[in-house]
N, C-alpha and C positions, 0 to 999 in steps of 0.2 A: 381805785388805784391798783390792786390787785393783780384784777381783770387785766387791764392796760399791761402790767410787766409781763404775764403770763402771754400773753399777747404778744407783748415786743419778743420776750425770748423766745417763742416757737417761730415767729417771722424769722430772727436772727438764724435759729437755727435749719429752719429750710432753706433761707438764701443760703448761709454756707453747706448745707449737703448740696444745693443744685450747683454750685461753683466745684466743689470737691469731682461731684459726679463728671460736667462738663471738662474738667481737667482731665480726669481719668479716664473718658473714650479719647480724648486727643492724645494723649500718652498709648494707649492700646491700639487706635486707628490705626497705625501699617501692619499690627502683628494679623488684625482684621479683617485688614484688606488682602494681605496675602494670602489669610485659611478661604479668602472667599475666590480670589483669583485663583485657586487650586484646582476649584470644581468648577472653571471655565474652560472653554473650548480655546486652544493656543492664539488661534486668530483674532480671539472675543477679547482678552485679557488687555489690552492698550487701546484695543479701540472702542471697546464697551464705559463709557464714565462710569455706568450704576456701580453701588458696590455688590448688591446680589447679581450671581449671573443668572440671565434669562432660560440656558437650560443648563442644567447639574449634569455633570459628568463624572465618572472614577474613571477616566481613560487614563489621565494626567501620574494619577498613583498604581497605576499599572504597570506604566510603560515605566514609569520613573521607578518602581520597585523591582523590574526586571534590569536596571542597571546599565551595563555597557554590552557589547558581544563575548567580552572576557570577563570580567565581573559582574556577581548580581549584589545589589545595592544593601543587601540584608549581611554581606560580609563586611560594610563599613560600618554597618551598626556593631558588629558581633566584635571587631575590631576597637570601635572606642570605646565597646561596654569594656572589655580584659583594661585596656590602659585603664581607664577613672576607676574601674573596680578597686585594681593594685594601687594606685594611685592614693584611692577614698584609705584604705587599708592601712599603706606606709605612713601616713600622714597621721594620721587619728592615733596610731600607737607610738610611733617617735619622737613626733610633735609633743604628746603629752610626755611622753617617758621625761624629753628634753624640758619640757617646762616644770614638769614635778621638781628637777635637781636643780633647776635654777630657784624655786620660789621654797623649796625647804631643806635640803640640804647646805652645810658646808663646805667646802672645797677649796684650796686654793684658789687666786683667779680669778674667783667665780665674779667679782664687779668687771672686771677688767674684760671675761671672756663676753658678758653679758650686752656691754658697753659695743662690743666688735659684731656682734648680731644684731644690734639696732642701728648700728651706722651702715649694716648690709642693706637695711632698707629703703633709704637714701641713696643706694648704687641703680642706676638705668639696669633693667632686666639685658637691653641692649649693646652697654657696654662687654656683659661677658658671654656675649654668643661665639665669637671668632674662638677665645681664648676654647671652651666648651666644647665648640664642634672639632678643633684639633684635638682636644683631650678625648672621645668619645668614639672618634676618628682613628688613633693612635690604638683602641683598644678593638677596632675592627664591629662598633655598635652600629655604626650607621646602616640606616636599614632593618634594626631592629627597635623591640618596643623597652630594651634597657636605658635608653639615654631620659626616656619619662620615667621611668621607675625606682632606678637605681639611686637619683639624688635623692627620693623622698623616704630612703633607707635612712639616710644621716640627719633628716631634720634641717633641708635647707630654706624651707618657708619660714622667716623669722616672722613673719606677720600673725600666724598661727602660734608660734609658739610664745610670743609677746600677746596674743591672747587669753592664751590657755594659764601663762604666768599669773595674769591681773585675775584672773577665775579662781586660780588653786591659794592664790595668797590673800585672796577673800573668804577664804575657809577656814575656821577656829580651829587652831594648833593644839587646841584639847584633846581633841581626838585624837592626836597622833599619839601625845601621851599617854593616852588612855591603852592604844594599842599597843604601844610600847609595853606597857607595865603588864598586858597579855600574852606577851611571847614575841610579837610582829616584827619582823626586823624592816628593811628601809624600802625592799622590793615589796613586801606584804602589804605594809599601809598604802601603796599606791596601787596595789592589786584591789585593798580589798577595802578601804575610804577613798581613797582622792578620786580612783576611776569612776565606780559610783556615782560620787557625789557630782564631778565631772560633766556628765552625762550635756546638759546643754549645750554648755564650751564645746564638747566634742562633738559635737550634734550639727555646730553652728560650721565645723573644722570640716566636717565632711561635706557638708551641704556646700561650699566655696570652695573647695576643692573639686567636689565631682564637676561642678559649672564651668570653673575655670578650663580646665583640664579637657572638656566638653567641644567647650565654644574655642579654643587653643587651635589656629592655623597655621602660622607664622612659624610655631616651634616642631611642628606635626610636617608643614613641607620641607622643613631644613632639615629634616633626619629619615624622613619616608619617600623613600623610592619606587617602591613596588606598588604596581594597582594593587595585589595580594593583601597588601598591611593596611592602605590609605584607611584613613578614618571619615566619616560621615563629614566632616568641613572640607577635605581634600575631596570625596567624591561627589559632593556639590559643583565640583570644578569640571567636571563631567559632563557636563549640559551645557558649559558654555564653549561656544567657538568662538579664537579668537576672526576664523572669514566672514563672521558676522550671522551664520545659521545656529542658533539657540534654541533649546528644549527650553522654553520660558517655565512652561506650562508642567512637566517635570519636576525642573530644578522648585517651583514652589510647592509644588505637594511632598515631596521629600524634606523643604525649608521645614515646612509645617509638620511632619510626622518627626522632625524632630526635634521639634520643640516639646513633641509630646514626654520625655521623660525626666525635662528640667521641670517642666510644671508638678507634673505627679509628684516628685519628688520635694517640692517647693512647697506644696501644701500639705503634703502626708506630716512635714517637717518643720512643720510653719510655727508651730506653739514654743519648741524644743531652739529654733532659731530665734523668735522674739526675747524669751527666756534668757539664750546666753548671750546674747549682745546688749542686753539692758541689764546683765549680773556681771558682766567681764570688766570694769570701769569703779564699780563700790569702793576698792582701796587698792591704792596705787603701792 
C-alpha cells in the first residue's frame, strides 16, 4: 500500500509539472517566436512556419541598432534608461516617505486624506490626461522628460504607496520606541528602521515602477516630440510604415534587445519581489 501511494503521488506529481511546463511554453511561445524571428532573414520571417530559422543572421540587430538616418537607436535606450532611472528613484523615496506618515504618524486628516488616495485608484488613468496635458502644457513641459518625473516627486502612485502602508504597518512598533527612547526623532526611525526593514516593499515599488514606466507608450507619445527624446516604445515606431514597407526584421531584434533589461532586472530581483508581495497583505 505504500508502494501504491508513493506511486500515485510521483504520477500526480509529474502530470502536474508536464501541465505546468506545457502551460508555460504557450504563455512564453510569442516572446520565443519573436527572439527567433530576429535572427531571420526579412523575407524568411512570415513565410518561413519553422520556429528556428534555417539561416541565423545579426543583419536585423545591426541595421535596427543603427536606428533612423537621424537617430541611432542606442539614444532611445539611453533616453528610457534617465526616465525609469528617476522615475525608479522618485518613487522608492516618496512613496515610502508618504507611506511611513500614513502607517505611523499622527496628523490631522490623516483618515480622511488617506480615504482620498484610495478612491485615486478607482479614477481611469484616462480620465486625467486632458486635464494633465494642459497643466504640463501651461508649464511649457511638453517635449520634455519633467511631465514623467515631476508627478513621482509628490507620491502620486497610490498603489505603491497603499503598499508600502500594509508593509511598514506589519512592522512591530517596538522598535520605534525603542528608537525613541535612543534619541531618534520621526525622520531618523524611518532613516534608519522602517527603510531598512522596508527593503522588499521597496524592492517590489521599483521593480513595477521601472516596468511600467518601460513598457509606457501612450503617455511617452502624448508628451514626446522629438526623435532626440523618443524612448525605445516610441522608436519601435520607426520600422513601421504606415505605405505598408516595414523593417519587420528590425523592429523584432530591437523588440527582443529590449526586453533584455526587464528580464535582467526581474530575476536579479526576483527573491526581494516574492518577499514583498507575500509580506505587504499580514496586517491590514
Amino acid at each position: 500500500m505504500k508502494k501504491q501511494g508513493i506511486v500515485y503521488k510521483l504520477a500526480r506529481s509529474g502530470i502536474s509539472n508536464i501541465i505546468i511546463i506545457i502551460l508555460g511554453f504557450a504563455m512564453l511561445y510569442p516572446v520565443i517566436w519573436l527572439i527567433m524571428a530576429s535572427f531571420k532573414e526579412g523575407s524568411q520571417i512570415f513565410s518561413d512556419p519553422g520556429l528556428l530559422p534555417k539561416e541565423w543572421t545579426l543583419q536585423n540587430y545591426i541595421k535596427g541598432w543603427q536606428g533612423t538616418s537621424t537617430v541611432h537607436f542606442s539614444t532611445f535606450f539611453v533616453n528610457s534608461f534617465i526616465i525609469c532611472g528617476l522615475c525608479v528613484i522618485a518613487n522608492a523615496a516618496f512613496c515610502s516617505l508618504t507611506a511611513y506618515a500614513f502607517a505611523r504618524l499622527d496628523f490631522k486628516g490623516k483618515k480622511f486624506w488617506f480615504a482620498v488616495m484610495m478612491l485615486t485608484l478607482m479614477l481611469p488613468g484616462h480620465v486625467t490626461t486632458i486635464p494633465r496635458y494642459i497643466i504640463f502644457h501651461s508649464f511649457g513641459w511638453v517635449n520634455t522628460f519633467l511631465p514623467f518625473i515631476v508627478p513621482k516627486l509628490f507620491a502620486t502612485d497610490a498603489f505603491f504607496v497603499f503598499l508600502l502602508v500594509q508593509f511598514i504597518r506589519s512592522l512591530p512598533k517596538d522598535m520605534d520606541e525603542s528608537a525613541r527612547i535612543d534619541g531618534c526623532g520621526k525622520f531618523g526611525i524611518y532613516v534608519k528602521i522602517i527603510m531598512p526593514l522596508s527593503v522588499p516593499a521597496i524592492i517590489t515599488t521599483v521593480l513595477f515602477t521601472f516596468l511600467w514606466t518601460w513598457d509606457d507608450f501612450f503617455n511617452q507619445m502624448l508628451y514626446l516630440n522629438s526623435p532626440e527624446r523618443f524612448t525605445v516604445p516610441m522608436g519601435l515606431r520607426f520600422f513601421l510604415d504606415n505605405s505598408g514597407v516595414s523593417s519587420w526584421g528590425s523592429m523584432f531584434a530591437m523588440s527582443a534587445l529590449s526586453l533584455l533589461p526587464c528580464f535582467v532586472l526581474f530575476f536579479s530581483l526576483q527573491k526581494y519581489f516574492v518577499q514583498g508581495v507575500a509580506t505587504t497583505g499580514i496586517k491590514g
